[in-house]
N, C-alpha and C positions, 0 to 999 in steps of 0.2 A: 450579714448576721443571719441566724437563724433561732426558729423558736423550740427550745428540748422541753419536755414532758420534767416538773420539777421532781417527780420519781427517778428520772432517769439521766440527771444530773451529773456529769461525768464531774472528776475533783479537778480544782485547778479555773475550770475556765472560769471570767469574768464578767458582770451583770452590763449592759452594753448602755443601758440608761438608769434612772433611778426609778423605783417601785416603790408607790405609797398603798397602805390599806384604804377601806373605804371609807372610814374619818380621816383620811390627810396625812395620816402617819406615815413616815417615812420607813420600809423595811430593810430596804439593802437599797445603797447608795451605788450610782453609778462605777464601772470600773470592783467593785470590791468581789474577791476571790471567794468561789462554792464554796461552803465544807457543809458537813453534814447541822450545823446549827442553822444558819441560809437557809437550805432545805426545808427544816422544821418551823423558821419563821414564815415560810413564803406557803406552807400549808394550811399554818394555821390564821392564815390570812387570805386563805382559799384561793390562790393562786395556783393554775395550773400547768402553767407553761412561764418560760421565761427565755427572755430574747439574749444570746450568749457570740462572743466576737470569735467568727471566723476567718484563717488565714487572709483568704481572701479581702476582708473587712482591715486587718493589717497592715496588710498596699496598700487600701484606699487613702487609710491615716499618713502613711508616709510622706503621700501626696497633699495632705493638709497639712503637716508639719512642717516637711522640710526646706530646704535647699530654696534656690534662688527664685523658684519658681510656685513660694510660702503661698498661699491665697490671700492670707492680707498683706504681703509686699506689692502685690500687684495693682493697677490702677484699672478702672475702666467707668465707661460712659455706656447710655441705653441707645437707643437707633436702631433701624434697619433701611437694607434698602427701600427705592421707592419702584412702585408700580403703578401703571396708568388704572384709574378708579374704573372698577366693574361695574354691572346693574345694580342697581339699589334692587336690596334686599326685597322679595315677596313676602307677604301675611300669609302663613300659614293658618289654617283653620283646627279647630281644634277638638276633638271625642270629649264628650260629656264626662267621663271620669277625669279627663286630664286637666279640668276645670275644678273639682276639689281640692277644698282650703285643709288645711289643717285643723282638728277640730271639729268639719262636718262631716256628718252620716256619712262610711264607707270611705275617707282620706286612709284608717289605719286599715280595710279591708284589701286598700290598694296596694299596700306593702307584703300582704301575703296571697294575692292575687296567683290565680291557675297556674299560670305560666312561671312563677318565681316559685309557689311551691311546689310546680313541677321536677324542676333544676334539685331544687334541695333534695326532693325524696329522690332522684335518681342518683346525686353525690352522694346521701346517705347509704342506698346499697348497693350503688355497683363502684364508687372509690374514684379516684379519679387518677386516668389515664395520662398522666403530665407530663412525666420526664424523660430525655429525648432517646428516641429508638431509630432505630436504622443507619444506611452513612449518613453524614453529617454533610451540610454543603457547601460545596466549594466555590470561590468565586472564578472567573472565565478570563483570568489574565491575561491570556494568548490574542483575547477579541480588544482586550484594551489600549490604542496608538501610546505609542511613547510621545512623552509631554514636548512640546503643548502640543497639546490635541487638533486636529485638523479642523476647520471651519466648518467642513459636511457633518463629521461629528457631532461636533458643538451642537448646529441644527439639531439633526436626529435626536440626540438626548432630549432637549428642549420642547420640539414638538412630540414625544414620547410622555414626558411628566403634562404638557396640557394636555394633552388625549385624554389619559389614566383620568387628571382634573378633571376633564368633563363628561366623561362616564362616570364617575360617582357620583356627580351633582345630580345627575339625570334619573340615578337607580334610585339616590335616597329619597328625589324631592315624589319618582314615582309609589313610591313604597308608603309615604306621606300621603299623596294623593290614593291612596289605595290598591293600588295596583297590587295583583297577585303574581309573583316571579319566580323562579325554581332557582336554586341557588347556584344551579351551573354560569349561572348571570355574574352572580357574586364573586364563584370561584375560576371565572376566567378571567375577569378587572385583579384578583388578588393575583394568579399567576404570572400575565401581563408583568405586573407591575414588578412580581421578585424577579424572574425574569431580566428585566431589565435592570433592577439594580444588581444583580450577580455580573451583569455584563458592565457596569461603570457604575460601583458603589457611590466613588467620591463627588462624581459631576451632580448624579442626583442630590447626594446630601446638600453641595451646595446652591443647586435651586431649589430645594426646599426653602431657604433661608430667606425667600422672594417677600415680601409685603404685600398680604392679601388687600391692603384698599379696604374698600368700603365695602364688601362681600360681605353673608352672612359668615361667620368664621368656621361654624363648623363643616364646611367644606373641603377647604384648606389644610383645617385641623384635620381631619382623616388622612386625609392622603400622607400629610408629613408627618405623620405619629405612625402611619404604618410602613415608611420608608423606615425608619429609627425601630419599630418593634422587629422588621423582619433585619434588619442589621444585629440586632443585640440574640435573636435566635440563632443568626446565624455562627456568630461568635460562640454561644452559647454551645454547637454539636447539634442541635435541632433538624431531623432530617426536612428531604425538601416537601414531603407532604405535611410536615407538622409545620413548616416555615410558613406556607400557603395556609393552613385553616388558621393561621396564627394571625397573618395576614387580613385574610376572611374579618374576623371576629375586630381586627381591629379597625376596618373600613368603613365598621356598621356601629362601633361601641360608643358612639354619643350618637346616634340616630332621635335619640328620646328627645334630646336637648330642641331639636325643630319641631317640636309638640311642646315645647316653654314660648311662653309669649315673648314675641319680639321686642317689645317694651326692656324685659328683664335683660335678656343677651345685650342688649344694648346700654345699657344703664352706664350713663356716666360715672356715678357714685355709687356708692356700698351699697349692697341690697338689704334689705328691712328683715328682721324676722320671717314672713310669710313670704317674699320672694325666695329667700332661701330654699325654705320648703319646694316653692317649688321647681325648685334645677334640683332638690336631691329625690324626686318621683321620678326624673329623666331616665335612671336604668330601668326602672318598670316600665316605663313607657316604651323605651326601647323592645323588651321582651315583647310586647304586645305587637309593635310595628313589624316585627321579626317573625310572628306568628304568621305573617304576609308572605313570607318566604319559604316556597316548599322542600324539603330534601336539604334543610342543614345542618350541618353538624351539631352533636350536642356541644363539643367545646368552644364552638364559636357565639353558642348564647350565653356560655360560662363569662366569658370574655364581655359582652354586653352588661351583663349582670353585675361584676366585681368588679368592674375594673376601677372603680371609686370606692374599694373595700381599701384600708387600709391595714399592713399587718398588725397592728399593736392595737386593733378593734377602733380608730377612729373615724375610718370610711364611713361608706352610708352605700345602698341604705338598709343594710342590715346589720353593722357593724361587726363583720367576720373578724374574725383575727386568721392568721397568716397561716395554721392548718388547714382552714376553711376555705381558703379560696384556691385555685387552679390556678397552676403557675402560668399556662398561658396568660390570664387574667394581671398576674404579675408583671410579665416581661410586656402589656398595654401600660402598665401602672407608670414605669418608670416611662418609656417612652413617651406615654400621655403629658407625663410633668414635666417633662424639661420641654416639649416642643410648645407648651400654654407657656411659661416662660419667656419661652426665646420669642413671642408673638407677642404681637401688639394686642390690648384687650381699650374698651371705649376706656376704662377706668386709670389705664397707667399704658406707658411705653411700654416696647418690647426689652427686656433684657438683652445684653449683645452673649453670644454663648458659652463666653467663656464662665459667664456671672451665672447665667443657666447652669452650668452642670457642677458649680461651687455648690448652687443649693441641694441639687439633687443629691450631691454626697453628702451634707451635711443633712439630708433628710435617712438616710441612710442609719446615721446614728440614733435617731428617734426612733426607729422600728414604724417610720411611715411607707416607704419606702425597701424591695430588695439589694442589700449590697451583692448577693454575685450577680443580680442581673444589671444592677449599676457599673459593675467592672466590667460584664458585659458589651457594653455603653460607650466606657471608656476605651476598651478595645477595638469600638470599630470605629471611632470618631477622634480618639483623645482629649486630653484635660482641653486643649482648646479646640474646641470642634472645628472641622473642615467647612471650612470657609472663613472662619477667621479671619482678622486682620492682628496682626500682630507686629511688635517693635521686636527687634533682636540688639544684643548683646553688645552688635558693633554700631548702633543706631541707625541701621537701614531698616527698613519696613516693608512688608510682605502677606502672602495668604496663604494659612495651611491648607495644603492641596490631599493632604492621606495623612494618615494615623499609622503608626507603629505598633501596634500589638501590646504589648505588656508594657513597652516603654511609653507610659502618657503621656508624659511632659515633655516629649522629644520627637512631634511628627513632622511630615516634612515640608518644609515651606518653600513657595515660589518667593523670589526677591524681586518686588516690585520698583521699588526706591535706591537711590544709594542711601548717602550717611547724610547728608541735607534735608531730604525728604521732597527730593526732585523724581517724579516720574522717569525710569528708567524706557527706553524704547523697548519695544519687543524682543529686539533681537540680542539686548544685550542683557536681558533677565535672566537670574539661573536659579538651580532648584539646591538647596540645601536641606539634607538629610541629618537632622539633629541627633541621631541616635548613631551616626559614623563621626559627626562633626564633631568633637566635644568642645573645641576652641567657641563654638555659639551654645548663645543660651533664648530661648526666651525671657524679656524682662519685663515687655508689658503687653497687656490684649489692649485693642484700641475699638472706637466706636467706630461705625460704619463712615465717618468722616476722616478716620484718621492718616487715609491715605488722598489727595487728594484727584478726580477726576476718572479712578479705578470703576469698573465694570463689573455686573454679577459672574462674566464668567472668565475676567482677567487671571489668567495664573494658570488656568486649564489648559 
């Protein structure tokens, strides 16, 4: 979807949710056609933008509507893999402002603090630089082994993503500690890292899906949010210097969150009023920790800043709506939310991914969320993301290994099982390509048990 100016209202298109005034009144009802009345209701209810369904957003429905592969036909369970438990989490210490409640002297001064209205007065007059310029990049097919992949491989990808792991743990926790960095630090962990997924998108995606354990999350969380941001730029046309500050900005965009008391992150049950407050001070705080970093981009603190904006103004924490925020900041937004999804939190299981990216599209229609960078999403990963476990059509069972492009609900899967759900040997697994196959369907996503005795990198 996108948000038009209600002046500039083209006739025909449709309202993508429903609009109430500000007594609760309903003005135009989801789904119902512009005309020039619309128009004059929606002004004089001081509304100035309104969120209207693009092509794009069209596909996405189809794929909520239709065919065998409906979202509610489908079954699924939560899980993830398991991994051997890391260090218990450190106590981070904390800056005297980061310590304001709600309510006390200087909590609302923290919202429009230096560094935040820095950013604004810069977007205000120099506009922002978003949309993608130069070639677009391509991924490195040639360097990719025909399946399954060779065991040195396997390796090498594997010790690649903990490296990346343990260089960010090490920049953030020093950025935290104080440390002062030049952001060439930043932008060679971001390059590294596209890098390497241009050279084997899919293997990465599927260790991403690994079970952080008992680690602080946001660790974990960076690294796989920015495998999944720099995949949806890339899908996107985004050249490879905008992929990287893309990258950048998403490495560091919950940085704030290790300046929330560890008590909160961790919190078994719902948090109270006042802890809420404060995880939504985390992008401020971010900016501050970022002000540690010398020589970065301006869009990379855009990205820090917004990326908890949400389009339809219910982000925080300054509740932009979707003119307002930088689309880099966007293509974090989506990728932030499905990858907190797919992850285990102290308060609930991890979602399995396929249930992930149901919501993210059905966030889509709220105007919380972008639909073309959601389709984005869906293009580099598919309706059922890689690594999957999935039943087929003839009752065998298997993992999607790559995504299809436009066709989402048709990537390609390794066949694990026969039609019992016995463990096939290695050498007698084959890969079926659902978008040549049409006699296969997907008919269910299954939870991480659903195969049984399978491996994080079985099917690669």
């Amino acid at each position: 979807m996108k948000s038009v100016s209600t002046a500039r209202l083209p006739a025909g298109v449709q309202a993508e949710t429903d609009y109430f005034s500000s007594l609760g009144e309903l003005v135009i009802a989801r789904g119902t056609p512009v005309d020039q009345a619309v128009v004059d209701s929606l002004s004089d209810s001081g509304m100035a933008e309104l969120f209207v369904r693009e092509p794009a957003d069209a596909d996405i429905e189809d794929i909520l509507l239709g065919g065998p592969q409906s979202l509610d036909e489908l079954r699924e369970t939560g899980g993830r893999r398991e991994q051997q438990p890391r260090e218990r989490p450190r106590v981070l210490s904390l800056p005297a402002f980061a310590r304001l409640k709600k309510g006390q002297a200087g909590f609302e001064t923290l919202l429009m603090s230096n560094h935040a209205g820095a950013l604004d007065r810069h977007m205000k007059k120099h506009g922002l630089a978003d949309e993608p310029c130069g070639p677009a990049v391509a991924y490195d097919t040639a360097a990719l082994p025909a399946p399954p992949r060779p065991e040195k491989h396997k390796n090498e990808m594997t010790a690649e993503y903990s490296r990346i792991a343990h260089d960010v743990r090490l920049v953030l926790n020093g950025i935290v500690d104080g440390a002062r960095i030049e952001g060439d630090v930043i932008r060679n962990i971001a390059e590294s890292l596209v890098s390497t997924f241009v050279r084997d998108r899919d293997m990465l995606l599927d260790l991403s899906l690994t079970d952080p354990g008992e680690d602080i999350y946001v660790y974990t969380h960076s690294v796989n949010t920015t495998l999944l941001a720099a995949g949806i730029a890339i899908a996107y046309g985004y050249s490879r210097e905008q992929v990287v500050e893309i990258a950048m900005g998403s490495l560091l965009h919950d940085i704030g969150m290790l300046l929330v008391p560890v008590g909160i992150m961790k919190k078994q049950g719902g948090l109270t009023q006042d802890e809420w407050y404060e995880v939504q001070k985390h992008p401020i705080l971010g900016l501050h920790l970022l002000s540690r970093i010398m020589h970065l981009p301006e869009s990379v603190k855009y990205v820090a800043y917004q990326s908890h904006e949400r389009g339809n103004g219910k982000g925080y924490p300054k509740q932009r709506t979707t003119s307002q925020i930088h689309r880099f900041a966007k293509v974090i937004q989506v990728a932030d939310v499905y990858e907190a999804l797919s992850s285990p939190r102290p308060y609930r299981e991890a979602h399995i991914p396929y249930k992930s990216m149901e919501m993210v599209i059905k966030m889509t229609r709220q105007g919380l969320v972008s639909g073309e960078y959601a389709k984005a999403l869906l293009a580099n990963t598919s309706l059922f993301p890689v690594g999957s476990l999935v039943e087929l059509s003839d009752q065998r069972r298997g993992k999607v290994v790559a995504a299809n492009g436009s066709s989402f609900a048709k990537p390609v899967v390794s066949v694990l099982t026969d039609s019992s759900g016995a463990l096939l040997p290695p050498g007698q697994r084959s890969i079926e390509d659902l978008s040549q196959n049409t006699q296969l369907q997907i008919t269910r996503a299954l939870s991480v048990e659903g195969i049984d005795r399978v491996g994080l990198l079985d099917g690669f």
